[in-house]
C-alpha positions in Angstrom: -13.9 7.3 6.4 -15.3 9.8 4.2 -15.1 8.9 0.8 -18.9 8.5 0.1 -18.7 12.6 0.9 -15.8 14.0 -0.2 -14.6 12.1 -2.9 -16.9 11.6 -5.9 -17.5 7.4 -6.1 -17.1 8.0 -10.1 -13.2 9.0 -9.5 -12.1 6.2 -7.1 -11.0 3.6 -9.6 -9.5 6.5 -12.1 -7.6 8.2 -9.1 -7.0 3.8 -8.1 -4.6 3.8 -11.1 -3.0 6.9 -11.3 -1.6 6.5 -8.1 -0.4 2.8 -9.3 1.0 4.7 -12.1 3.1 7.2 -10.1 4.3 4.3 -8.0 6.0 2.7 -11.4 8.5 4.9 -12.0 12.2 3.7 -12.2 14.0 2.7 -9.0 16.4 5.8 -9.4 13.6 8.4 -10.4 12.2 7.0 -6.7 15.0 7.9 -4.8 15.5 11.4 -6.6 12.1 12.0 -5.4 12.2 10.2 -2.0 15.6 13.5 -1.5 12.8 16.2 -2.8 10.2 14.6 -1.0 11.9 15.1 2.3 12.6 19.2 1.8 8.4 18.5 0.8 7.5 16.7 3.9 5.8 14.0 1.2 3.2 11.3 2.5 1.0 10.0 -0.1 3.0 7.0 -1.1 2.1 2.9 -0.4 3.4 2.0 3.0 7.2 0.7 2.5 7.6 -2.2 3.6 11.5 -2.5 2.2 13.2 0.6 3.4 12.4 3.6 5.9 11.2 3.5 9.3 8.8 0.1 10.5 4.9 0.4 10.2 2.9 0.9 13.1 -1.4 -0.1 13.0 -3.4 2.2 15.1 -6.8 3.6 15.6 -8.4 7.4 15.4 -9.3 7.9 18.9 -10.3 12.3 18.5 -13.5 12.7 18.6 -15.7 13.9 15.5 -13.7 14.4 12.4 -10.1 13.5 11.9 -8.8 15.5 8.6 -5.9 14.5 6.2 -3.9 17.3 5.7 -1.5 18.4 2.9 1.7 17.5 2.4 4.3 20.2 1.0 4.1 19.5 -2.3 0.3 19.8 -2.5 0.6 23.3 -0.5 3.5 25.4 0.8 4.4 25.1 4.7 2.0 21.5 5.0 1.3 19.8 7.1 -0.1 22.2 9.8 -2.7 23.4 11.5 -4.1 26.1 9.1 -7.2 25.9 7.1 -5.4 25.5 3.4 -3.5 22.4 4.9 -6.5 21.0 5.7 -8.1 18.5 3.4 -11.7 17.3 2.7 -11.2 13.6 3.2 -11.4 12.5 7.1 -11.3 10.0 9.0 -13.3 9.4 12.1 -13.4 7.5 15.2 -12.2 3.8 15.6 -10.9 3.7 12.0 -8.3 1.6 11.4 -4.7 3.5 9.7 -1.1 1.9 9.1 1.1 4.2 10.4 4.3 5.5 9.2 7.1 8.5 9.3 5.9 11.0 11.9 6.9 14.6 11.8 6.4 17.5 14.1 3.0 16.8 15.5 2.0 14.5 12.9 2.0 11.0 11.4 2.0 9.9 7.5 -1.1 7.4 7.5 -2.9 5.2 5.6 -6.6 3.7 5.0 -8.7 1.8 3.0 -12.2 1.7 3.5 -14.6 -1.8 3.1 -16.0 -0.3 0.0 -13.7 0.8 -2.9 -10.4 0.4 -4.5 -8.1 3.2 -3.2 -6.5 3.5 -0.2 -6.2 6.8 1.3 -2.3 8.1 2.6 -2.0 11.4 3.9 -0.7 13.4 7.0 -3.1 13.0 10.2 -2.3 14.5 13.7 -0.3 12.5 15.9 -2.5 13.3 18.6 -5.2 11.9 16.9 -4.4 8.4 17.0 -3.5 5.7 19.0 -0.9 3.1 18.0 -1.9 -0.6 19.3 0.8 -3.6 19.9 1.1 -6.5 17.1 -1.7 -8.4 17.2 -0.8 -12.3 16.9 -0.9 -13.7 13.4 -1.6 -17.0 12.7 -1.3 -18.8 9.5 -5.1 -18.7 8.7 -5.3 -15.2 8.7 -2.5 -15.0 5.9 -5.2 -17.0 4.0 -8.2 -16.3 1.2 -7.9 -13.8 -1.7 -6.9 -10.6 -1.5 -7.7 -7.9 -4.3 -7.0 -4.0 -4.4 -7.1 -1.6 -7.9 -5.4 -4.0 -10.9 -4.4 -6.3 -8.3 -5.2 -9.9 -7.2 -3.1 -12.0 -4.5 -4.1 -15.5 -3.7 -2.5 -17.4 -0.5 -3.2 -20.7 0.4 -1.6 -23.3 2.5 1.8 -24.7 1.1 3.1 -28.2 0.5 4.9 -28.1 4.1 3.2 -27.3 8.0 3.4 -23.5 8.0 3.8 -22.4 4.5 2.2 -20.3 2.0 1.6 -21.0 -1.3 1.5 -17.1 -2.8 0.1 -16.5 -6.2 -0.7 -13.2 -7.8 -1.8 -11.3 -11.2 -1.5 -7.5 -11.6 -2.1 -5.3 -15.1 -1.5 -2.0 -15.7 -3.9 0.2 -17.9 -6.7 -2.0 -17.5 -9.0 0.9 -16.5 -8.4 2.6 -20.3 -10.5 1.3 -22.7 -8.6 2.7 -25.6 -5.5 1.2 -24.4 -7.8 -2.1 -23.7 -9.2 -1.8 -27.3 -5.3 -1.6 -28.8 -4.2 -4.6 -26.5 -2.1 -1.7 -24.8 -2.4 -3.2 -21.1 0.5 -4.5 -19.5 0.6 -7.9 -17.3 2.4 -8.7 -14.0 2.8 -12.5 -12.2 4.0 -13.7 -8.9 4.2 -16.7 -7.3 6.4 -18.6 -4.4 5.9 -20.4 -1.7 7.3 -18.7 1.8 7.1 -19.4 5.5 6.4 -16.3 7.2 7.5 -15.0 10.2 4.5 -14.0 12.1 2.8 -10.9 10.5 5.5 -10.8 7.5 6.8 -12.2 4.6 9.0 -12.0 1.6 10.8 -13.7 -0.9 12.3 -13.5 -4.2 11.3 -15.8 -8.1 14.7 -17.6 -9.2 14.8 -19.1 -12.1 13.7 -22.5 -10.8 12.8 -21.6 -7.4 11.6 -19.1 -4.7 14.4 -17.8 -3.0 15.5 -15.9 0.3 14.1 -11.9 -0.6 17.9 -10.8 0.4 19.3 -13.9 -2.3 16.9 -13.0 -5.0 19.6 -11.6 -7.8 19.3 -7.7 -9.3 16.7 -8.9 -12.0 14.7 -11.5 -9.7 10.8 -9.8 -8.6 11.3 -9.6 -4.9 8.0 -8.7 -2.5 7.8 -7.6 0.8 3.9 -8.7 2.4 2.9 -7.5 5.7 -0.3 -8.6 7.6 -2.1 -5.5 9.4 -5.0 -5.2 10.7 -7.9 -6.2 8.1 -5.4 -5.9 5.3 -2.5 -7.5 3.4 0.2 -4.5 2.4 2.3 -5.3 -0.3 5.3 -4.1 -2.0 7.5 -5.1 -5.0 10.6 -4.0 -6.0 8.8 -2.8 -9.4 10.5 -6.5 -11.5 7.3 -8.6 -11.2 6.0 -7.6 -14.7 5.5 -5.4 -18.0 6.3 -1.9 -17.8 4.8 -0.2 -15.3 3.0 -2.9 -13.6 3.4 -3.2 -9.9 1.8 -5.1 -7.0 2.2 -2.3 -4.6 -0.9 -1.4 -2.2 -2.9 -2.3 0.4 -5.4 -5.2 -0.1 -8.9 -6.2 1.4 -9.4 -10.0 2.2 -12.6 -10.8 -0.3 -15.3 -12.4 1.9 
C-alpha cells in the first residue's frame, strides 16, 4: 500500500477522524445520502456489514501498481479509466482488500495497512483483484485486542464453550486538543457476550442483558462484527455512545 508515498504520515490520524466524523451523521441523513450516492457512484464509506450487498476478501493480483480511483462525487464521470479518475494512493500486489458493491468494471474496496490508523476505501478495477473463498474461522482467531482511530475492541473467551466475551471503548474528538482542553470529547461503550457464527457476529445491550441483534429495541446499541482476513470490521447502528461517537471501522489485531 502506498501510504508512506502518497499520503503525508502527519495527516493519517487527522484524515482517521474526519472520516469517523462523516460516518456519525443521523440514521436518516445516511440514507438521503446512500439515494445521492448512488446517481454519485459513492465508495468511500466503512464496509456495511448491516445492509447492502455481502463482503467479499480478495487479493490484488495486477502486476505493479493498482490505483484507487475517484468516485463521482470527488470527480465527474468516476470511476473510469482516465487520468483525473485516477488517484495517487495504490495498492500493489498480494494486498489484502474487503470487497464490496461492484460496478461496471470496478469494485468498491477497502484496506488497511500494518502501520497506521486509517483504512483506505475506494474504487479499484475488478480486474485487478481476485476474490478468495471464506477462510475457516475458529474461535481463537476472534480473540486479542483489536484497535483502529478512537477505537478499542477487546474479545476474550466467554463464560460458556464457544462464546465471546466483547468489550469496547470508542471517543469522539480525542484527536483535538482544544476540545480535549474544554473536556469537549465524547465517549462510547459496548459490551456483550455472543456466540458467533463462524466469521460473524452481532448482538444488541438490553437493559439487563445482551440480546438477539434483530431483538435489540429502537434505542438498544446493536453491532454487526465480521472476521476478514487480518482484520475485525465493525459496525454500529450509531446508539453505542455520545454524540457522534461510533465504533465503525476496520480493526488490526495488536500483537
Amino acid at each position: 500500500m502506498s501510504y508512506p508515498h502518497s499520503i503525508p504520515r502527519p495527516g493519517l490520524r487527522s484524515r482517521g477522524l474526519i472520516l469517523l466524523a462523516l460516518l456519525a451523521a443521523t440514521t436518516g441523513a445516511a440514507r438521503a445520502q446512500d439515494r445521492e450516492a448512488s446517481a454519485k457512484n459513492e465508495c468511500r464509506r466503512t464496509p456495511s456489514l448491516s445492509e447492502g450487498p455481502a463482503l467479499g476478501f480478495g487479493r490484488i493480483t495486477a502486476t505493479g501498481r493498482t490505483p484507487f480511483v475517484r468516485d463521482g462525487l470527488a470527480q465527474n464521470g468516476c470511476p473510469d479509466a482516465s487520468a483525473e479518475c485516477r488517484e495517487r494512493a495504490y495498492l500493489v500486489t498480494g494486498d489484502p482488500v474487503i470487497l464490496g458493491e461492484r460496478r461496471g468494471g470496478y469494485v468498491c474496496a477497502s484496506y488497511r495497512g500494518a502501520k497506521g490508523d486509517l483504512a483506505r476505501t475506494g474504487w479499484i478495477p475488478a480486474d485487478a483483484v481476485a476474490a478468495e473463498p471464506p477462510a475457516p474461522v475458529a474461535l481463537d482467531d476472534w480473540l486479542g485486542t483489536w484497535t483502529q482511530a478512537e477505537g478499542r475492541i477487546q474479545v476474550k473467551p466467554g463464560d460458556k464453550p464457544g462464546a465471546l466475551a466483547i468489550s469496547g471503548e470508542a471517543t469522539w474528538g480525542l484527536g483535538d486538543h482544544e476540545r480535549v482542553k474544554r473536556g469537549g470529547v465524547h465517549l462510547g461503550e459496548i459490551s456483550g457476550t455472543v456466540t458467533p457464527r463462524g466469521d460473524g457476529a452481532s448482538f444488541a445491550m438490553g437493559e439487563k442483558e445482551t440480546l438477539p441483534v434483530e431483538k435489540g429495541g429502537a434505542s438498544d446499541c446493536k453491532v454487526w462484527l465480521r472476521r476478514l482476513g487480518p482484520w475485525l470490521v465493525v459496525e454500529d447502528n450509531l446508539a453505542c455512545g455520545g454524540m457522534n461517537v461510533t465504533f465503525r471501522g476496520v480493526y488490526r489485531r495488536e500483537p
